[in-house]
N, C-alpha and C positions, 0 to 999 in steps of 0.2 A: 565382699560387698555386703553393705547390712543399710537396709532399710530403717530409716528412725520414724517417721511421721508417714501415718496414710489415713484418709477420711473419707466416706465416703461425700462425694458432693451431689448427686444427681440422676436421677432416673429418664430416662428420654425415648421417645416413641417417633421421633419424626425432626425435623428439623428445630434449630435450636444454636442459638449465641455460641454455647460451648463449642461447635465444631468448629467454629471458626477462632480460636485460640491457637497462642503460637505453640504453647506447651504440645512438646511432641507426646502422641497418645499410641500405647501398644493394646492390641486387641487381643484377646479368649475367643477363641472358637472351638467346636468341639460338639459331638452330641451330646441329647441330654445324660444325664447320669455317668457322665464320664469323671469328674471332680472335678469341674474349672472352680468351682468357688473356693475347693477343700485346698486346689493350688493356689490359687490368690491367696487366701488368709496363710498359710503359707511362707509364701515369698514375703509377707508383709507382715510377717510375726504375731498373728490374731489369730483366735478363735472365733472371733465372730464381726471380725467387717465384712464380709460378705456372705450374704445369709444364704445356708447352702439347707437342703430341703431330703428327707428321704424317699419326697415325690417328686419323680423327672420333670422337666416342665415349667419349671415355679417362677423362673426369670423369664418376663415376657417383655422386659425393657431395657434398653441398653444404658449399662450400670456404670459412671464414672466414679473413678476410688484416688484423690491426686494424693502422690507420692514425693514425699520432702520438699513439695509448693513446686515441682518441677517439671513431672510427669505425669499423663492420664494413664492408670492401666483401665481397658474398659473391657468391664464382661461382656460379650453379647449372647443374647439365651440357646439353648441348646440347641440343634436342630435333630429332626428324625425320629422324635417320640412318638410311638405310636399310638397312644391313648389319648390324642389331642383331636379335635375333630380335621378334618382335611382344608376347611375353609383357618382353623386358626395354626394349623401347619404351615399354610403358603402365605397368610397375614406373616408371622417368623420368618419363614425363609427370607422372604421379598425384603424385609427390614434389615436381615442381617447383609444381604445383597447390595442395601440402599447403603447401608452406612458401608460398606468397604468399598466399592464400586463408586460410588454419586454424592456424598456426603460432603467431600471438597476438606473432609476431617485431615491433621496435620499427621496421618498415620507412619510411626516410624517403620512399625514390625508388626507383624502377627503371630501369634501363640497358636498352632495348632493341633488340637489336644486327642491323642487317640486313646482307646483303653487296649492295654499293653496285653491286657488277658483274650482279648477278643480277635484285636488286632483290627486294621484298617476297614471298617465295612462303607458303604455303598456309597451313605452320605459324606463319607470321608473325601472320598475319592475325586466327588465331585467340586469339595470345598476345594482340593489342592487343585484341580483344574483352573476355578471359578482366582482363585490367587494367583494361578501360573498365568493368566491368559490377560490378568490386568495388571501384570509386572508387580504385584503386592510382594516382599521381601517376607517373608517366613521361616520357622523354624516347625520341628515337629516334636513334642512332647510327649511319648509313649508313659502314660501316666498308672497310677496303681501296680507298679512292677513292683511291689511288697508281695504281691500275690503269687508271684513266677517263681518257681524251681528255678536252680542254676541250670538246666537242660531247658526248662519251656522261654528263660533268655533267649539264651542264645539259637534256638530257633526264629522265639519272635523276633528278634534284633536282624535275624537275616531276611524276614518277610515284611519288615518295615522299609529296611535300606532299599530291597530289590524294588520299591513302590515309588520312595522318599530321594531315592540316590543324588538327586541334586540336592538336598538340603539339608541344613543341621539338624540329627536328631540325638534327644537328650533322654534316659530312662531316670524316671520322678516317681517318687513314693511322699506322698504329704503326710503319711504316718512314719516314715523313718525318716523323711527332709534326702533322700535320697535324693541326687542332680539338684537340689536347692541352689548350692553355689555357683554351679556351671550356670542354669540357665538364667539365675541373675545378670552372672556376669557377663552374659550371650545380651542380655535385652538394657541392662544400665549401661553400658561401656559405650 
């Protein structure tokens, strides 16, 4: 599967014409500094349509990028940085909440993006609830596994699944295109 055309079209903070488009739209979720962007550009064969930042945080609006006129992929900003004040952490959550939750958006899929080095932390946990509990279809993307030893895999791979077990999960490196093709193929098909 090969991506030819992606642009960005839009930055959005709250409601907006765009959601209500038929073009079905997959979402990024993930804390910050996890690589949603370093993924998107990516999957979509750029270095820089999606402006990725080496300060956590930097996406505080939800990002549409349409793909061969057909598809939204939409970033939504990090959640769980700590260096954010507390009033503009819950302003983020509540948004990333509104748009998967209340947004009425044509959502096909969600991208849920963990760091493969760290593994599922706290924020995590509660995304997969907050998707499990609103029937949201998901996958899970255990991303920067460039980083893992062939032993710190396959330990991560068994503390994801034991977490994840209902869901697809895919190990993605955006420096070696590592799962490129799988989780294209998971999210265009």
């Amino acid at each position: 599967m090969e991506i030819k055309q992606a642009k960005f079209i839009k930055g959005i903070v709250g409601t907006d014409p765009i959601l209500l488009e038929e073009k079905p739209q997959i979402a990024f979720v993930g804390r910050s500094n996890v690589g949603k962007s370093s993924m998107i550009n990516c999957l979509v064969n750029s270095k820089s349509l999606v402006k990725s930042s080496s300060k956590p945080g930097k996406t505080k609006e939800i990002n549409f990028f349409l793909i061969d006129e057909k598809i939204y992929l939409v970033d939504l900003p990090g959640y769980g940085y700590a260096k954010v004040s507390q009033k503009q952490a819950e302003k983020i959550r509540k948004m990333i909440m509104w748009y998967l939750e209340y947004s009425k958006a044509n959502l096909k899929k969600v991208v849920l993006i963990v760091d493969s080095k760290v593994g599922p932390k706290e924020f995590d946990l509660e995304m997969k609830e907050l998707l499990e509990d609103s029937g949201i279809d998901f996958i899970v993307v255990a991303n920067k596994s460039d980083k893992l030893t062939q032993s710190e895999t396959v330990k991560m791979k068994k503390e994801i699944e034991n977490i994840f077990f209902e869901h697809k999960i895919f190990f993605f490196s955006s420096k070696t295109k590592r799962g490129k093709e799988n989780v294209l193929s998971e999210l265009l098909s």
